[in-house]
C-alpha positions in Angstrom: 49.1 16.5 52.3 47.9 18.8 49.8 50.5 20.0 47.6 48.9 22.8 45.7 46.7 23.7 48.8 49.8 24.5 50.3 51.3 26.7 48.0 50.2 30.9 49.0 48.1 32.3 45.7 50.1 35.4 44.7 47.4 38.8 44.5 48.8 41.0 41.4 48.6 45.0 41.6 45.4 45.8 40.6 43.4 43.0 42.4 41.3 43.6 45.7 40.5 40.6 47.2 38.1 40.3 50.8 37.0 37.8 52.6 33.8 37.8 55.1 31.6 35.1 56.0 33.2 32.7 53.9 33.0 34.4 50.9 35.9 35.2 48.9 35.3 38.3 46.3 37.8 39.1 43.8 37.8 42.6 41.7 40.1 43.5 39.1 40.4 44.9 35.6 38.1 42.6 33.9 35.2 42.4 36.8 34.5 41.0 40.1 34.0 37.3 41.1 32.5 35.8 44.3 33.3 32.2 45.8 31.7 30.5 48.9 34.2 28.8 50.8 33.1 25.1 52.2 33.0 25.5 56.3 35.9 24.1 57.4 38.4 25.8 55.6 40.3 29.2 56.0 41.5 31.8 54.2 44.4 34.4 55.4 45.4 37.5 53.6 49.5 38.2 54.2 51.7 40.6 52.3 50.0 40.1 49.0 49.6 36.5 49.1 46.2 34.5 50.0 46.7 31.5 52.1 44.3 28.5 52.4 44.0 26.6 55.3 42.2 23.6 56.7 41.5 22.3 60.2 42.2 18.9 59.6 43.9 16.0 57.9 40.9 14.4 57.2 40.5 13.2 53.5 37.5 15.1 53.0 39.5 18.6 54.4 42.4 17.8 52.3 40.5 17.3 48.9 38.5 20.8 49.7 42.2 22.5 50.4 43.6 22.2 47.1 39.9 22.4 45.5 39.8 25.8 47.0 43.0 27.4 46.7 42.4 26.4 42.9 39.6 28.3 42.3 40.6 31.2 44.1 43.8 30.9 41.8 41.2 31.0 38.7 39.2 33.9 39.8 42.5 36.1 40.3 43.3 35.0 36.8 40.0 35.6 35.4 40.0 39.0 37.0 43.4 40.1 35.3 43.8 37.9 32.3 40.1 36.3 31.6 39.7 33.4 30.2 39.0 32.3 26.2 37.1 28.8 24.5 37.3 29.2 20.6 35.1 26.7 18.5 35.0 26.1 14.7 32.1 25.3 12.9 32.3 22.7 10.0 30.1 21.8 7.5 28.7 23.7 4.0 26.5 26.0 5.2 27.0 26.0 8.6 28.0 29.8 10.2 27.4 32.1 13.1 26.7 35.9 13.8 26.4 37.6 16.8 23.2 39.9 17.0 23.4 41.9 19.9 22.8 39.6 23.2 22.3 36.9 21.1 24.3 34.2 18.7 22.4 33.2 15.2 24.1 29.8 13.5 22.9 27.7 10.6 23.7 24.4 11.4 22.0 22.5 8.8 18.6 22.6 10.2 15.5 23.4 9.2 15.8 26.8 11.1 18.4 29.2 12.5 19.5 28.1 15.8 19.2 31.1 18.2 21.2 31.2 21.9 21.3 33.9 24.3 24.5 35.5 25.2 25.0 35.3 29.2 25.8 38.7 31.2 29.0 37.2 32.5 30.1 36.3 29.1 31.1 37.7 25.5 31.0 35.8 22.4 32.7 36.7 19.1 32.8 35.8 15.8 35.5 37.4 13.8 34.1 34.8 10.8 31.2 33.0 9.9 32.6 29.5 11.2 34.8 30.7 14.4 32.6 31.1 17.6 35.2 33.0 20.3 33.9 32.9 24.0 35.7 34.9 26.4 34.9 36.0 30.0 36.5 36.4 33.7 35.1 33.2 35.3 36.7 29.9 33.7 33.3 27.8 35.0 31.1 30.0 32.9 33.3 30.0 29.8 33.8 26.2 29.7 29.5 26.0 30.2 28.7 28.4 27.2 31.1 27.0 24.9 30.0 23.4 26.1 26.5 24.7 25.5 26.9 25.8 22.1 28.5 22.2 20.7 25.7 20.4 22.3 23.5 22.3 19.7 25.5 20.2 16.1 28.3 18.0 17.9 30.8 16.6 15.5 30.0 13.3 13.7 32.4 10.9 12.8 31.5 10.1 8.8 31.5 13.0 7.7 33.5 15.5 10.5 30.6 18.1 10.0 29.9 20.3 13.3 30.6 22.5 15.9 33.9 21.5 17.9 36.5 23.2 19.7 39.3 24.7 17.8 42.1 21.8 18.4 39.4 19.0 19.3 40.4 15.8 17.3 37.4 13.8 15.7 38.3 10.5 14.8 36.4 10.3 11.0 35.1 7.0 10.5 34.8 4.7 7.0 31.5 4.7 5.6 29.7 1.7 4.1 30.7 0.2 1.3 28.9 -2.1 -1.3 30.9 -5.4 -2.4 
């Protein structure tokens, strides 16, 4: 048994939530989601609370149950809370500024590195070496910030990079002559 897909996701005030043709969509303060249910599983809607149900007790029904159920539970928070990825940029020289729909950042190359801002998210950059991605679905946030390391991921010798704010890099010992 599943027992998060059990548990009934609680709707705040403020939040619409429908469900047609196996699509969930969620509004609230911060925007409107949408979610595609798999086939075989159910949603009910019951004095404020969202139920998720499934047919069976076969493995395959009970891994989609809680897999559901959780990202329904992520879109009602994205909708009232959002979601937020900070990463720090490392390195002498190395900075970031937001211009518009897109993020500039030196990163030690030979030119500016240049990445458009999505529509579903906003990126921030209250200084030159914090990068602050926030928006109402948790999957989009964890791909632009993900997206944005790939470009200077931290090295071990000398820690230089872009990494999330309480990511640990292991620095390693450099060569040495006898």
């Amino acid at each position: 048994m599943s027992r998060l897909g059990k548990k009934p996701v609680e709707i705040p005030a403020g939040v619409k939530v429908a469900f047609d043709n196996n699509t969930v969509s969620v509004e609230g303060p911060l925007g409107k989601l949408q979610y595609e249910v798999p086939k075989p599983i159910t949603i009910e809607i019951k004095n404020e609370q969202l139920i998720v149900k499934r047919p069976t007790d076969l493995k395959k029904h009970m891994s989609l149950h809680g897999l559901v159920r959780t990202f329904i539970n992520n879109m009602i928070i994205g909708v009232t809370k959002g979601y937020k990825k900070e990463l720090e940029i490392r390195g002498v020289g190395y900075k970031a500024k937001t211009d518009g729909s897109a993020l500039n950042m030196s990163l030690g190359y030979s030119h500016p590195v240049e990445y458009a801002i999505p529509e579903e998210v906003t990126i921030e950059t209250p200084k030159p070496t914090v990068i602050i991605v926030k928006g109402p679905d948790k999957v989009k946030v964890g791909e632009v910030a993900a997206e944005i390391r790939d470009f200077c991921k931290p090295e071990v010798y000398k820690g230089k990079g872009v990494r999330y704010k309480d990511e640990y890099v292991r620095h390693k010992a450099g060569k040495t002559v006898a």
